[in-house]
py3Dmol code that shows the C-alpha trace and the ligand (Angstrom):
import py3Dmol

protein = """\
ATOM      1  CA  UNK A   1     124.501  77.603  73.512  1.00  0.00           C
ATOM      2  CA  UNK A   2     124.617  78.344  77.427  1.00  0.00           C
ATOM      3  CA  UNK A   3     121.277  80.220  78.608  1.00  0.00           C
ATOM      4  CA  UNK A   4     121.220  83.384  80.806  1.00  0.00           C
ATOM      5  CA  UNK A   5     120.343  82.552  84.163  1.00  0.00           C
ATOM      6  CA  UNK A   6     117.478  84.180  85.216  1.00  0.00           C
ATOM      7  CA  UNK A   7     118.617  85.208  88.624  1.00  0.00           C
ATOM      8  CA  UNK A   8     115.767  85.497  91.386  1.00  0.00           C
ATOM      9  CA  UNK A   9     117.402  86.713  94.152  1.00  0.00           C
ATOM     10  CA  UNK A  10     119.047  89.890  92.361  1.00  0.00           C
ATOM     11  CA  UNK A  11     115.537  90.438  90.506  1.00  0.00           C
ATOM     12  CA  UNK A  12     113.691  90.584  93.867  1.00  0.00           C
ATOM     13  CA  UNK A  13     116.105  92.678  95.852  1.00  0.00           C
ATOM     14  CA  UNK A  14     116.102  94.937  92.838  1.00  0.00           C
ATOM     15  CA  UNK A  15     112.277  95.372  93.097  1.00  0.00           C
ATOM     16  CA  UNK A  16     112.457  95.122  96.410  1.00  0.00           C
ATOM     17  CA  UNK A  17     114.645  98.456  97.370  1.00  0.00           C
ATOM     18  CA  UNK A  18     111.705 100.736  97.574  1.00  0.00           C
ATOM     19  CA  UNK A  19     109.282  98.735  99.197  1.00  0.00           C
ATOM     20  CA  UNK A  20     110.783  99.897 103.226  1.00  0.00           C
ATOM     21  CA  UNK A  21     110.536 103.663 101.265  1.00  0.00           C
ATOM     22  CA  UNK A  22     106.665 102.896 100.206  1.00  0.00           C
ATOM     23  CA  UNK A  23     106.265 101.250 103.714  1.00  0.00           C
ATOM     24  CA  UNK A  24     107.427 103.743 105.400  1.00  0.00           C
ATOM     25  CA  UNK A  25     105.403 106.658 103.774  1.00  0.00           C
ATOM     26  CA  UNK A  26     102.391 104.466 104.641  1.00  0.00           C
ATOM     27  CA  UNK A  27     102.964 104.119 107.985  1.00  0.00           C
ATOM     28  CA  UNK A  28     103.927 108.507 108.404  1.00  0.00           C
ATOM     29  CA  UNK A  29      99.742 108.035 107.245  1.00  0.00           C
ATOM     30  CA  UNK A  30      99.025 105.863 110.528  1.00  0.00           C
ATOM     31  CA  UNK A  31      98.243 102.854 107.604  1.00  0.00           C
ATOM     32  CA  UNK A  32     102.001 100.290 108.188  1.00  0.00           C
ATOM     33  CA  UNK A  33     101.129  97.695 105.541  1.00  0.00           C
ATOM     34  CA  UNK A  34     100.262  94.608 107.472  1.00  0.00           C
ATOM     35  CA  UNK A  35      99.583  91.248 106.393  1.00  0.00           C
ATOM     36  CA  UNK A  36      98.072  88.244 108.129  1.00  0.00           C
ATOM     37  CA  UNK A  37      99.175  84.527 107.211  1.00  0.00           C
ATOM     38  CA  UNK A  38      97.174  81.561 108.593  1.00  0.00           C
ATOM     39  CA  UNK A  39      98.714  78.632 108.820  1.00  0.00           C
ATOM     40  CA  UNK A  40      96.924  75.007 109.832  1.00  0.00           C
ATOM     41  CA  UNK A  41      98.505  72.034 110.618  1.00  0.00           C
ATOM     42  CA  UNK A  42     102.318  71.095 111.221  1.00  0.00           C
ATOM     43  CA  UNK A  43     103.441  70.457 107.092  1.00  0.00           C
ATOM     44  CA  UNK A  44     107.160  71.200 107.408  1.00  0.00           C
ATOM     45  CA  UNK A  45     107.542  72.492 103.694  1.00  0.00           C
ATOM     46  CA  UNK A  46     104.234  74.947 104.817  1.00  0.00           C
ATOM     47  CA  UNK A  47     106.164  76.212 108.148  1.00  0.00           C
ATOM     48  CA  UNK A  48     108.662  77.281 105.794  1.00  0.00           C
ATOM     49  CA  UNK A  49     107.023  78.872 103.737  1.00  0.00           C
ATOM     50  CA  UNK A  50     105.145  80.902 106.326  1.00  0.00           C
ATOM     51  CA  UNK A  51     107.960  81.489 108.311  1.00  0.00           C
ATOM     52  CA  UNK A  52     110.123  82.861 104.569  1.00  0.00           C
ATOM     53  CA  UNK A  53     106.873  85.272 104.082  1.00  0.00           C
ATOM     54  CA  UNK A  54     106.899  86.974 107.667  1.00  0.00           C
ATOM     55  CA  UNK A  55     110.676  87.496 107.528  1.00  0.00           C
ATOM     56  CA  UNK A  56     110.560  88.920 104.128  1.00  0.00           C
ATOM     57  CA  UNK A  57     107.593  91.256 105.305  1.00  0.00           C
ATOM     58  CA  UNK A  58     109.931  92.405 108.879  1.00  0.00           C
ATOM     59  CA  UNK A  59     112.459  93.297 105.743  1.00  0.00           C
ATOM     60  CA  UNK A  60     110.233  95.389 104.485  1.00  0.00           C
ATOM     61  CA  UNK A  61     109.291  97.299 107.252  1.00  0.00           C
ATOM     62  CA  UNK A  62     105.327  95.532 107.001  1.00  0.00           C
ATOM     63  CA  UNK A  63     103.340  94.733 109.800  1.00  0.00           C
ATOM     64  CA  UNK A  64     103.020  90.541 109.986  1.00  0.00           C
ATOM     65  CA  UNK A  65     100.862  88.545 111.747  1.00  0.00           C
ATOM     66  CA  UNK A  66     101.476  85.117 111.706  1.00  0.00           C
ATOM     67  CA  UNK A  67      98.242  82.924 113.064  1.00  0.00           C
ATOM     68  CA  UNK A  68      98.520  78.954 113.764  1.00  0.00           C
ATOM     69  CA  UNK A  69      96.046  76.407 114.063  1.00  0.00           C
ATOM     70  CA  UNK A  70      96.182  72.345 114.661  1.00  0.00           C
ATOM     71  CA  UNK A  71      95.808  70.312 111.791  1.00  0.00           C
ATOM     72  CA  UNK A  72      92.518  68.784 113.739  1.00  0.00           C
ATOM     73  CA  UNK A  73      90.850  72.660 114.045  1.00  0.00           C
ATOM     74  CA  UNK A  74      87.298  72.731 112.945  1.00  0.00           C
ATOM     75  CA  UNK A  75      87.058  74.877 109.963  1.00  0.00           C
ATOM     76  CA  UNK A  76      84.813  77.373 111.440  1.00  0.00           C
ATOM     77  CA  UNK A  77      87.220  78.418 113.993  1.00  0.00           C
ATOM     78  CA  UNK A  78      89.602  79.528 111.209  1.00  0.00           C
ATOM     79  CA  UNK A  79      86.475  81.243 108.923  1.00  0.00           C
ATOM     80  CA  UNK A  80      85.678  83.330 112.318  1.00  0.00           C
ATOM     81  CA  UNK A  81      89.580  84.531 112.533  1.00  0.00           C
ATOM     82  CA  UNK A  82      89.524  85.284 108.564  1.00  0.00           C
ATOM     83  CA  UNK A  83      86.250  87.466 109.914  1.00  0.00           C
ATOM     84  CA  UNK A  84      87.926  88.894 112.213  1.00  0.00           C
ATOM     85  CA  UNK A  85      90.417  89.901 110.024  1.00  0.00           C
ATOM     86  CA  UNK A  86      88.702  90.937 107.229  1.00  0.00           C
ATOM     87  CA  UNK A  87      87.488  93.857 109.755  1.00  0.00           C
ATOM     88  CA  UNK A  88      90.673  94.588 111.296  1.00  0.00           C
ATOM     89  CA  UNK A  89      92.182  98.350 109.601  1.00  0.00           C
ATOM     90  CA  UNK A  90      95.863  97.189 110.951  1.00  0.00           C
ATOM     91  CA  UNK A  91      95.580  94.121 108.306  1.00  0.00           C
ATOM     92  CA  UNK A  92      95.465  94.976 104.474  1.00  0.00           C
ATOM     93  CA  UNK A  93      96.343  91.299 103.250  1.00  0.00           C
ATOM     94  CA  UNK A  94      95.258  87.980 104.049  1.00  0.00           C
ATOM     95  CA  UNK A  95      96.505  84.850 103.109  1.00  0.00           C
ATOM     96  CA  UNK A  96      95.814  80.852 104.075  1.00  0.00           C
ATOM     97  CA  UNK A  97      98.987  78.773 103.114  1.00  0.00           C
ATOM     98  CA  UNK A  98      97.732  76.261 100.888  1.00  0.00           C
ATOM     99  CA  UNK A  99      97.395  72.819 101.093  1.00  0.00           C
ATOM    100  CA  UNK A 100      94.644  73.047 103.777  1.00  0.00           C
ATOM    101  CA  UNK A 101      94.085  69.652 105.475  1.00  0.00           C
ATOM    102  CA  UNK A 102      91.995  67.076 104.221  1.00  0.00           C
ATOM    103  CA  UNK A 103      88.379  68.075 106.116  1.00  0.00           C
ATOM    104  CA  UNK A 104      88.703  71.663 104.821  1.00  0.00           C
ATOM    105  CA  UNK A 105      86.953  72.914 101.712  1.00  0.00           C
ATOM    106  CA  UNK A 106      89.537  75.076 100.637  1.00  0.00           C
ATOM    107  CA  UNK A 107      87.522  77.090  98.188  1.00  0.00           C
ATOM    108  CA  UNK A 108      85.510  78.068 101.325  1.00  0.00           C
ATOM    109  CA  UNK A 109      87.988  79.258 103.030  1.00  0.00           C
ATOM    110  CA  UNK A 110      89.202  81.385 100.615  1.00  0.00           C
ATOM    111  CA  UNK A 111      86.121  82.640  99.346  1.00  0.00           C
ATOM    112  CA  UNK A 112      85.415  83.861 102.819  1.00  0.00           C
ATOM    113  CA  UNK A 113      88.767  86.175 102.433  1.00  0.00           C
ATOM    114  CA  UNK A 114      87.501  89.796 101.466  1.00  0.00           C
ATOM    115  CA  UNK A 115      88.464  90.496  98.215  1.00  0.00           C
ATOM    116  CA  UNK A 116      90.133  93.967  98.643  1.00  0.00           C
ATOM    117  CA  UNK A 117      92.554  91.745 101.090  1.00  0.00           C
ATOM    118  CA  UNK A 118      92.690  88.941  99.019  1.00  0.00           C
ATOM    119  CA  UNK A 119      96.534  89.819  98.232  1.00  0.00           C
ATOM    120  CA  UNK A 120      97.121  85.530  96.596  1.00  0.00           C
ATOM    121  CA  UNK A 121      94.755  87.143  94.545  1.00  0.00           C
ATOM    122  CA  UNK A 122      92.487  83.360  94.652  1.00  0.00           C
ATOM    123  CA  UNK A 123      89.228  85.010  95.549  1.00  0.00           C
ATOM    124  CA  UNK A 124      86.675  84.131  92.598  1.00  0.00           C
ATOM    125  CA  UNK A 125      85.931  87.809  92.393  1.00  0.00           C
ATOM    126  CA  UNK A 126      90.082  88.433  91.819  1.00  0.00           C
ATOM    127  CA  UNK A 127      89.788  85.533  89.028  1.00  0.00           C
ATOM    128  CA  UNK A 128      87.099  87.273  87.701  1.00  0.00           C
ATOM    129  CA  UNK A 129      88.636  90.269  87.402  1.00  0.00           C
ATOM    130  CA  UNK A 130      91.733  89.139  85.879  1.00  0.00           C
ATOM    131  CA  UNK A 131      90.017  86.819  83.219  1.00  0.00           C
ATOM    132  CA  UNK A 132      88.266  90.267  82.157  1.00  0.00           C
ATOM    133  CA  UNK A 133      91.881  91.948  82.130  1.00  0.00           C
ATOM    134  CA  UNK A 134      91.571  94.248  84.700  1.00  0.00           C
ATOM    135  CA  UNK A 135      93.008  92.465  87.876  1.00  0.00           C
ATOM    136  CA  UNK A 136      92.981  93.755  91.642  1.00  0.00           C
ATOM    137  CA  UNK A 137      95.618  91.088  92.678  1.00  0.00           C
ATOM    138  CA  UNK A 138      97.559  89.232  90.455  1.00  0.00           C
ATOM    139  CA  UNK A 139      98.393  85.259  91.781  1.00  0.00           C
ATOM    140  CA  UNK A 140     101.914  85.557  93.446  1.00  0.00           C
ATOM    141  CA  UNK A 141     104.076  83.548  91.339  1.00  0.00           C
ATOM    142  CA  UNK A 142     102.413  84.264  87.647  1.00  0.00           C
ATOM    143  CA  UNK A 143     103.289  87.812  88.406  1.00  0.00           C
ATOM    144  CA  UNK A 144     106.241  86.945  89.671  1.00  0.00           C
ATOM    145  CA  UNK A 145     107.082  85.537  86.136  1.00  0.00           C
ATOM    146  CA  UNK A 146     105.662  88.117  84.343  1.00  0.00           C
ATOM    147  CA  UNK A 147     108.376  90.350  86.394  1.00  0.00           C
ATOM    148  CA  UNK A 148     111.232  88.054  84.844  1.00  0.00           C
ATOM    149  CA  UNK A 149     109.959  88.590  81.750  1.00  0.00           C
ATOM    150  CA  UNK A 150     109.734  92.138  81.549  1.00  0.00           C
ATOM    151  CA  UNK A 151     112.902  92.564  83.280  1.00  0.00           C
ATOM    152  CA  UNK A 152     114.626  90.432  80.588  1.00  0.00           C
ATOM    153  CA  UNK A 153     113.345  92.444  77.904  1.00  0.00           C
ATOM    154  CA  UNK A 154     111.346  89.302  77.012  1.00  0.00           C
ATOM    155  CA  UNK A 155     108.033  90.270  74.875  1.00  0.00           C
ATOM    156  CA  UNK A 156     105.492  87.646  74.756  1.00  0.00           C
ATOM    157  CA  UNK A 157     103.847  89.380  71.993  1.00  0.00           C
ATOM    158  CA  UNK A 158     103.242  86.783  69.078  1.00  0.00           C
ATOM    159  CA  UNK A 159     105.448  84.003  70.701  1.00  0.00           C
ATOM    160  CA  UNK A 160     104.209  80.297  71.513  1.00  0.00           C
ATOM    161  CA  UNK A 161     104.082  79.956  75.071  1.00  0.00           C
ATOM    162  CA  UNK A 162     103.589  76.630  76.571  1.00  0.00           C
ATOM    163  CA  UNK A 163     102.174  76.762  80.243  1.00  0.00           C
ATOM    164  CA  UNK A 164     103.039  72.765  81.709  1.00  0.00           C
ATOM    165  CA  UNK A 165     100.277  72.734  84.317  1.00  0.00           C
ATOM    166  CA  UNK A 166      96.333  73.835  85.038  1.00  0.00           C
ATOM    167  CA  UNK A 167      96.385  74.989  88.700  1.00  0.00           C
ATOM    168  CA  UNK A 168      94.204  77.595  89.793  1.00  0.00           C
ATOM    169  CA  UNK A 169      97.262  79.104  92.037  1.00  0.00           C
ATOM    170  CA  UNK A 170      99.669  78.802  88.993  1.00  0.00           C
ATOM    171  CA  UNK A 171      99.159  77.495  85.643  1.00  0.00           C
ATOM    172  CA  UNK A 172      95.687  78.954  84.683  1.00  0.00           C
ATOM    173  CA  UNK A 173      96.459  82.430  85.903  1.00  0.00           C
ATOM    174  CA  UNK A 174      99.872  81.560  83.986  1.00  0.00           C
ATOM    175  CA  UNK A 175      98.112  80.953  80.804  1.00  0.00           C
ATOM    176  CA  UNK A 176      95.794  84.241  81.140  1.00  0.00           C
ATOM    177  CA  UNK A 177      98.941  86.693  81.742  1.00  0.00           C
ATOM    178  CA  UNK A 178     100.261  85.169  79.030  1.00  0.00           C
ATOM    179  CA  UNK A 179      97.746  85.539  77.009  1.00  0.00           C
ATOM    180  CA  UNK A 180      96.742  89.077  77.832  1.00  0.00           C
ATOM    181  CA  UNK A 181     100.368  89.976  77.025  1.00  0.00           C
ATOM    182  CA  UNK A 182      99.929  88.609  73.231  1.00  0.00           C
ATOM    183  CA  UNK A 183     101.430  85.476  73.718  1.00  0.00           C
ATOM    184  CA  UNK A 184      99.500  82.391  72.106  1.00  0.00           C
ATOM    185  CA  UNK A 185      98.950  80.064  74.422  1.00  0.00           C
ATOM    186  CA  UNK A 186      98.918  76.113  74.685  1.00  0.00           C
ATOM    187  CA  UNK A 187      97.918  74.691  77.887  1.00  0.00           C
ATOM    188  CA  UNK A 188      99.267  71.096  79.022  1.00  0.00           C
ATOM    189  CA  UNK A 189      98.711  68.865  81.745  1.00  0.00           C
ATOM    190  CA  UNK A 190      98.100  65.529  83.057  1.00  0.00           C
ATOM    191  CA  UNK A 191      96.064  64.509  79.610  1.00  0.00           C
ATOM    192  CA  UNK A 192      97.546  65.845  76.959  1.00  0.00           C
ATOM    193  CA  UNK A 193      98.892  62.960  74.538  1.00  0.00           C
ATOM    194  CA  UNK A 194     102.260  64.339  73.441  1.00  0.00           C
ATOM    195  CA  UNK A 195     103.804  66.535  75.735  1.00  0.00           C
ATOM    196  CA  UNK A 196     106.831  66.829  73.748  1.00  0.00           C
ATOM    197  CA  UNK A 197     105.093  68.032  70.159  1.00  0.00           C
ATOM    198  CA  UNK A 198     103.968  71.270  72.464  1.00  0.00           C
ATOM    199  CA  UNK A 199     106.702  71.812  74.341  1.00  0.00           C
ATOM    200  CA  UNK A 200     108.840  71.878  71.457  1.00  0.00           C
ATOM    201  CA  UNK A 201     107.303  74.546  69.786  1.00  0.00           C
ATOM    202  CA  UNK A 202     107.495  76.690  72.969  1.00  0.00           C
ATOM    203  CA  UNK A 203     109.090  80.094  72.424  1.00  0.00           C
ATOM    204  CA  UNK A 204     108.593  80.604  76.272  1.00  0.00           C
ATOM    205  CA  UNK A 205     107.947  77.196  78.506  1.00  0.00           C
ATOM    206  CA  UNK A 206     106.858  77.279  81.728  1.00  0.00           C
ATOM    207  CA  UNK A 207     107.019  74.518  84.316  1.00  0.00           C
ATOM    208  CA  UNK A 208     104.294  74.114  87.160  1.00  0.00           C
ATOM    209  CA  UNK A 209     104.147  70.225  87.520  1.00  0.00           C
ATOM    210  CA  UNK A 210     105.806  69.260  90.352  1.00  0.00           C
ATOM    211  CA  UNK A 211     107.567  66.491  89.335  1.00  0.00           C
ATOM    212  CA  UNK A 212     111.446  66.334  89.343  1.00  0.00           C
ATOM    213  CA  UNK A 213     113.694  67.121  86.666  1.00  0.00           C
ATOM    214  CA  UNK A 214     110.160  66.335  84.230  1.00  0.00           C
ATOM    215  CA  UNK A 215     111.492  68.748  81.531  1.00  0.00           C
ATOM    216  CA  UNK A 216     114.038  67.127  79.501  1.00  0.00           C
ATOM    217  CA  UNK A 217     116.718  68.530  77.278  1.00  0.00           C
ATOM    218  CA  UNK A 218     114.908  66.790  74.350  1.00  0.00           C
ATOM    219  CA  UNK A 219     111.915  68.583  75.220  1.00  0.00           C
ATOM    220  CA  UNK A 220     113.274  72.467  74.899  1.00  0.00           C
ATOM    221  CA  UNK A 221     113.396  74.280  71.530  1.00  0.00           C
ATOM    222  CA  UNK A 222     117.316  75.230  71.140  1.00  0.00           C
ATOM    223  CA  UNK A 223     116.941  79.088  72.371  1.00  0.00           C
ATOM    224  CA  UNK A 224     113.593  78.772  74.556  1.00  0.00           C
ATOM    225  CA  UNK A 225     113.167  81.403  77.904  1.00  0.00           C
ATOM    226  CA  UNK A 226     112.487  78.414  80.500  1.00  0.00           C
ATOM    227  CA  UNK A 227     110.816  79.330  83.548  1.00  0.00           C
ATOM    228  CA  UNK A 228     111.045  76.227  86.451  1.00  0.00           C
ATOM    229  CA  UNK A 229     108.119  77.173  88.984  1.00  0.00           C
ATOM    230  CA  UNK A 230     108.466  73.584  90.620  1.00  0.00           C
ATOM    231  CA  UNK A 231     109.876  73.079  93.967  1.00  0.00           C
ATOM    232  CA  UNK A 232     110.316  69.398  94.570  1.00  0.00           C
ATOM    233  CA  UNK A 233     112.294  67.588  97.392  1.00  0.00           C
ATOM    234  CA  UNK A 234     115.113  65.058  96.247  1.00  0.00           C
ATOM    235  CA  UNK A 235     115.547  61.943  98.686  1.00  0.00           C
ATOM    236  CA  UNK A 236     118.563  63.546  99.521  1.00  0.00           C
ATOM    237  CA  UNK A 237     116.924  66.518 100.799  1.00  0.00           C
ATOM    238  CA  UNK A 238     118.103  68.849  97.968  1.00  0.00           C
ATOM    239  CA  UNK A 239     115.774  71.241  96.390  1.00  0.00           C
ATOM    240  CA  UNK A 240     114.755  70.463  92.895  1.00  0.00           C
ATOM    241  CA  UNK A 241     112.478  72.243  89.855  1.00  0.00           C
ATOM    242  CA  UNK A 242     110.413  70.872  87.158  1.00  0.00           C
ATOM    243  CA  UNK A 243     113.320  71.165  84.713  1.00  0.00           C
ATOM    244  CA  UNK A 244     116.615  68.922  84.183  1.00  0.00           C
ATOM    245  CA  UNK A 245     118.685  72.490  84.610  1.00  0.00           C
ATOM    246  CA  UNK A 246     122.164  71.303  83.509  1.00  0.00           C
ATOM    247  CA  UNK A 247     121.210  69.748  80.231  1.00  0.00           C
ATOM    248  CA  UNK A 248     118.393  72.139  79.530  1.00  0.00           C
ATOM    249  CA  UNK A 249     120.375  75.107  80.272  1.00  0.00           C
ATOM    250  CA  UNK A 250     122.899  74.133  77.204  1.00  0.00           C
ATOM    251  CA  UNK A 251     120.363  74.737  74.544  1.00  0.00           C
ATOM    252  CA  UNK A 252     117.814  77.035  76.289  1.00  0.00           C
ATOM    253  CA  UNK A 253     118.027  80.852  75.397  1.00  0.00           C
ATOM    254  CA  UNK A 254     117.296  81.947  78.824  1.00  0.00           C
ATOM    255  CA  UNK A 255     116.364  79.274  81.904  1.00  0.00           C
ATOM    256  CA  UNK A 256     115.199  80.011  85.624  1.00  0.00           C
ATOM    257  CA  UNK A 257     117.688  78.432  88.373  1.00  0.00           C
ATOM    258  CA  UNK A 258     115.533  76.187  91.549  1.00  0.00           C
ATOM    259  CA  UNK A 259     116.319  77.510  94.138  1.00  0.00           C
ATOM    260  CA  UNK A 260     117.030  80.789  93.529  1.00  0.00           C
ATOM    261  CA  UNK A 261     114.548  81.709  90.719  1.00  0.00           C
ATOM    262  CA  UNK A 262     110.705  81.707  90.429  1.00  0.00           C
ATOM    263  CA  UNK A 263     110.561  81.385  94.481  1.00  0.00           C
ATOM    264  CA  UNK A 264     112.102  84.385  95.816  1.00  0.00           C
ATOM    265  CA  UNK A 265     109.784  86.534  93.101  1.00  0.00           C
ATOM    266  CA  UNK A 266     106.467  84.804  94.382  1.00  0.00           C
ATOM    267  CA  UNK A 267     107.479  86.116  98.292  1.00  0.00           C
ATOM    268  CA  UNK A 268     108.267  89.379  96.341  1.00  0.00           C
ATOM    269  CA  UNK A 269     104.875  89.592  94.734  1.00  0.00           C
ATOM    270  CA  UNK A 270     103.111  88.833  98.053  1.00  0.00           C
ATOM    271  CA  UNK A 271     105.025  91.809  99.656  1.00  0.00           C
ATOM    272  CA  UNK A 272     104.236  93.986  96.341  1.00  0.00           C
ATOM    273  CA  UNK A 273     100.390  93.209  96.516  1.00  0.00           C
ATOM    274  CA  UNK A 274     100.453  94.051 100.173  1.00  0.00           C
ATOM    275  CA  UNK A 275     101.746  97.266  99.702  1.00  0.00           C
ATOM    276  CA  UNK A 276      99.126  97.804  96.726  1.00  0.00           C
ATOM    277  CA  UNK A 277      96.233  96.458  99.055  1.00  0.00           C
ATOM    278  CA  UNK A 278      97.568  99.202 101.857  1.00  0.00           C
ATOM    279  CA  UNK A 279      98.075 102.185  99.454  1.00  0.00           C
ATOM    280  CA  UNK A 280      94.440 101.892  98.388  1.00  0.00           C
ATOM    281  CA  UNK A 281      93.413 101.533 101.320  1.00  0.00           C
ATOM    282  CA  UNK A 282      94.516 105.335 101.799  1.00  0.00           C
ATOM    283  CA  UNK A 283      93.452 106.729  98.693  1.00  0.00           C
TER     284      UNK A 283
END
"""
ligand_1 = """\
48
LIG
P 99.308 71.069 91.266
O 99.674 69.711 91.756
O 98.098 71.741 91.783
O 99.183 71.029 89.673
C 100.076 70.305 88.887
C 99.642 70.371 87.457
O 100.581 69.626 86.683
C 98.263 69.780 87.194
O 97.531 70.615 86.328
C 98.573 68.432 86.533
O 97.616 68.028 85.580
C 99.870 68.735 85.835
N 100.647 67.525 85.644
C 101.016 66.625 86.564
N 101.710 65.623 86.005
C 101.773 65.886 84.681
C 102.360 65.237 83.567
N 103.020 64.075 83.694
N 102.258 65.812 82.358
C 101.593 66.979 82.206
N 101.027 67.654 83.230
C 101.110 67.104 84.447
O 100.612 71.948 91.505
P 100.809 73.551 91.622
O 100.378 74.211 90.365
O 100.279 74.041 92.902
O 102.400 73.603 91.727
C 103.235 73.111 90.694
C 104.668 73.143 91.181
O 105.038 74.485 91.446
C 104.929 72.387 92.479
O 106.237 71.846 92.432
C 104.886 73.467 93.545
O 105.656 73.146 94.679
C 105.495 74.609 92.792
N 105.119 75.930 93.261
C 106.125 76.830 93.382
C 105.872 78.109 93.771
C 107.002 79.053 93.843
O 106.912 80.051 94.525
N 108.091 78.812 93.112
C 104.514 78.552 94.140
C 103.496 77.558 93.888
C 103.808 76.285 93.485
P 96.081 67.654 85.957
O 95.395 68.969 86.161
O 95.582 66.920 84.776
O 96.145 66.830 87.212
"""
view = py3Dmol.view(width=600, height=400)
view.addModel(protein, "pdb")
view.setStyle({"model": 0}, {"cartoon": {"style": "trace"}})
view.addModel(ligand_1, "xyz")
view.setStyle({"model": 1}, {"stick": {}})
view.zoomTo()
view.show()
């Protein structure tokens, strides 16, 4: 069997064609969308990042403010600008590109975001909220698969999902969409004894190590959906996921391509939650 390739790119332009429209209508109201990304410190994967989030925002006809700081900045220069921001009516999301550096308690930080512009969706009031099934923001790239899903007329209803991973930004809000859409759910990471036995059994397997080509062909059920959320960096500078695509995608049903997969949807998400933050903001 060859999988489907679950194609990012055409997925996000698709949702993407009536953001400008929604935008647009906002900004008729005096409210443009706008969104405000801090970024500290010089990490060249982080620049890009940024830098892919502000271009996809000028795109969509959203407001973007993009605020640097040195790596060295004392932490409570960058809580006063997330103040600052918090107050400002032109700004409807606000998001710190994570990994902060090493003096910064990140959950700090983010906890001083407000909620209502919390559009990474990381605040502990957002988790709360979507733990109890009734989120504000959803975390950028879980949604982003859930998209994929849906899209592909994928149901998790009564399926095995394995979720490869316990990070608050992916694999724990992962494992709660998941669940919330019927799925049952098995979650792995750095201490679970046989990887393989799980993954095996995994109707729909999602990858959110970060490590390289982890995922094996020997791993997969014949017919899984595969979803790669890693981005690594080969020595050779290529990109990478999570998942050994060639041989996987001969006996997976359905398989996520890195690039061009799970990243484009997570800058998608960002720009969807914007919008969302913005159009309540009205109502
Ligand atoms: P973290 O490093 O925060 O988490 C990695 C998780 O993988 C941890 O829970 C860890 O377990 C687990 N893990 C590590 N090694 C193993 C192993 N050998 N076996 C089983 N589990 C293991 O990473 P993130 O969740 O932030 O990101 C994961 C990947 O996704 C990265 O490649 C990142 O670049 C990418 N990413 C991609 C995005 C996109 O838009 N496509 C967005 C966000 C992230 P433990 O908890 O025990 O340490």
């Amino acid at each position: 069997m060859t999988a489907r390739i679950l194609d990012g790119n055409a997925l996000a332009q698709k949702l993407r064609a009536d953001f400008r429209a929604r935008a647009d209508a906002l900004a008729e109201r005096g409210k443009r969308p706008g969104l405000a990304v801090i970024l500290v410190g010089e990490d060249p994967a982080s620049r890009i990042y940024v830098r892919n989030k502000v271009n996809a925002c000028a795109q969509a006809g959203l407001h973007s403010e993009r605020i640097g700081f040195a790596a060295d900045v004392a932490p409570e220069v960058v809580l006063a600008k997330i103040g600052e921001l918090n107050a400002d009516p032109r700004i409807h999301g606000i998001l710190v590109q994570l990994p902060l550096p090493g003096h910064f308690d990140s959950d700090a930080v983010l906890k001083a975001i407000s909620p209502a512009k919390d559009v990474d969706g990381f605040h502990a009031e957002n988790v709360g909220a979507l733990v109890q099934g009734h989120p504000r923001f959803i975390p950028c790239t879980p949604y982003g698969v859930m998209q994929f899903l849906a899209d592909s007329g994928i149901d998790p209803k009564g399926k095995e999902a394995v979720v490869l991973g316990r990070s608050n930004i992916v694999g724990k809000p992962m494992a709660m969409l998941l669940m919330q859409a019927n799925a049952t759910v098995t979650v792995c990471h750095s201490q679970t004894r046989d990887l393989t036995f799980h993954t095996r059994r995994a109707d729909i397997l999602v990858a959110a190590l970060g490590k390289p080509r982890f995922v094996t062909a020997e791993m997969v059920k014949p017919g899984a959906v595969v979803i790669d959320v890693g981005i690594n960096r080969l020595p050779d500078g290529r990109l990478c996921g999570d998942v050994d695509f060639g041989p996987v995608s001969e006996i997976a049903g359905a398989i996520t391509p890195v690039p061009g997969g799970v990243g484009p949807m997570t800058i998608t998400m960002l720009l969807a939650n914007t919008l969302e933050a913005a159009e309540r903001d009205v109502h």
